[in-house]
C-alpha positions as CSV (number, residue, x, y, z in Angstrom):
1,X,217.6,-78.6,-40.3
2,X,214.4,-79.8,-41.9
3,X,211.0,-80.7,-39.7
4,X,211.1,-84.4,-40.3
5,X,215.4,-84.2,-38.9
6,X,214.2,-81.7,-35.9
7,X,211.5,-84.4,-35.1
8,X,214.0,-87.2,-35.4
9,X,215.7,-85.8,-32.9
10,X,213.5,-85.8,-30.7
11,X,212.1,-88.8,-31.0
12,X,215.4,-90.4,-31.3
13,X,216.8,-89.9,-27.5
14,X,219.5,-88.2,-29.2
15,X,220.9,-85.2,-27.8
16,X,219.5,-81.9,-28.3
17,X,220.9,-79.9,-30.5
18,X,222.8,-77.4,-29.3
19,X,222.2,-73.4,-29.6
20,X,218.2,-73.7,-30.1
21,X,216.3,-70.6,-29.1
22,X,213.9,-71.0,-26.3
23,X,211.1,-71.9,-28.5
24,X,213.0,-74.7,-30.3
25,X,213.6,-76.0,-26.9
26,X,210.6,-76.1,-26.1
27,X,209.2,-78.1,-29.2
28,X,211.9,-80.7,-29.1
29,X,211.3,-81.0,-25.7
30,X,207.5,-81.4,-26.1
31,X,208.2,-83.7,-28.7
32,X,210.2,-86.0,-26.6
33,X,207.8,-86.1,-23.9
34,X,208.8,-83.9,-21.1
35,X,205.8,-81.6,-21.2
36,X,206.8,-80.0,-17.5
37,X,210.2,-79.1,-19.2
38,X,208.1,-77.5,-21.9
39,X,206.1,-75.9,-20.4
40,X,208.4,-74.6,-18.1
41,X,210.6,-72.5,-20.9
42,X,207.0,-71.9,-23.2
43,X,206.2,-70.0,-19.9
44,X,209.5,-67.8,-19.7
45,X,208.6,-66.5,-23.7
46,X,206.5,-63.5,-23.1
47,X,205.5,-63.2,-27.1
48,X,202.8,-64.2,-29.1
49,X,205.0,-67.1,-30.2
50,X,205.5,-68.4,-27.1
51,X,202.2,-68.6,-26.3
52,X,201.3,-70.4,-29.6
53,X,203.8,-73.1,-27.8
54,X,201.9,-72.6,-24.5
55,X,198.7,-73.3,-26.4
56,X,200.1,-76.5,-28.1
57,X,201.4,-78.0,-24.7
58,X,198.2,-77.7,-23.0
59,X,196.6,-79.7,-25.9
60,X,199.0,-82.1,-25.6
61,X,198.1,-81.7,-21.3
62,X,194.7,-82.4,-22.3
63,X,193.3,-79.2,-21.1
64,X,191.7,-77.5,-24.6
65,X,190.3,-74.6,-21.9
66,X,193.7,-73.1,-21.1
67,X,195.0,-74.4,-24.7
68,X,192.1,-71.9,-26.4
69,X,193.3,-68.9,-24.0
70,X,196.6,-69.5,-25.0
71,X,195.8,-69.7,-28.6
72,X,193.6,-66.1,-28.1
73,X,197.1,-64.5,-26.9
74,X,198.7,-65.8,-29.6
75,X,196.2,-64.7,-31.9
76,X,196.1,-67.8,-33.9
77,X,193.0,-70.3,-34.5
78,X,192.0,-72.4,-31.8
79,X,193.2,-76.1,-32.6
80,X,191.8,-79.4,-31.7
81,X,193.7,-81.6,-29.8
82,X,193.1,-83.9,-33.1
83,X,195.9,-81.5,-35.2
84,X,198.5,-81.9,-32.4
85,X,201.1,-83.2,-34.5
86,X,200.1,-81.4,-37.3
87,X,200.5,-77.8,-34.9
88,X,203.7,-79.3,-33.6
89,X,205.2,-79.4,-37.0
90,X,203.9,-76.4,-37.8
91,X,204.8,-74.7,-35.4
92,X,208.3,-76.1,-35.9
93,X,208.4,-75.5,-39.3
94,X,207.8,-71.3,-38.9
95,X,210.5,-71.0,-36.4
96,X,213.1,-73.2,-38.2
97,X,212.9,-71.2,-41.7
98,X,213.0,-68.3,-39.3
99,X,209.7,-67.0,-40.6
C-alpha cells in the first residue's frame, strides 16, 4: 500500500484496513480525525517510534510544548505544526516500506 492509498483511506470513511500495527493505527486514525483514538494507541507504543506519533498528534492538538518533548524522545527534529501533513506522510511512509 502506497502513502497517497493509506491516506485515501483515511480520508475516505472507508474501513480501516485490517492487520495494521499499532502505529499504522494510529496514523490512519489521526488522519481521519479521531485524535483521542490516536493518541490513545500512540500512548501504548513505548518506542522511539511511537513517540514520533505522540509528537505528531500533539501538533495536530495544537500543543508544540508537549509535541517538542515528544519529538526529544523520539530523537527526531522538532517540527512545526506548519509540516503536519508533510510529518504525517512521512511518518507513514517509513513504517509502510517497513524501514
Amino acid at each position: 500500500m502506497t502513502v497517497d492509498e493509506f491516506r485515501a483511506s483515511a480520508t475516505a470513511g472507508d474501513a480501516m484496513p485490517e492487520d495494521l500495527s499499532p502505529e499504522l493505527q494510529a496514523l490512519w486514525h489521526a488522519q481521519a480525525g479521531h485524535w483521542d483514538t490516536a493518541h490513545s494507541i500512540a500512548q501504548e507504543i513505548p518506542t522511539a517510534t511511537g513517540s514520533w506519533i505522540h509528537a505528531l498528534l500533539h501538533l495536530i492538538e495544537g500543543d508544540p510544548g508537549n509535541a517538542g518533548y515528544w519529538f526529544r524522545r523520539a530523537g527526531r527534529p522538532v517540527r512545526p505544526a506548519s509540516q503536519i501533513e508533510d510529518l504525517w506522510a512521512e511518518i507513514a511512509g517509513e513504517l509502510l516500506s517497513g524501514t
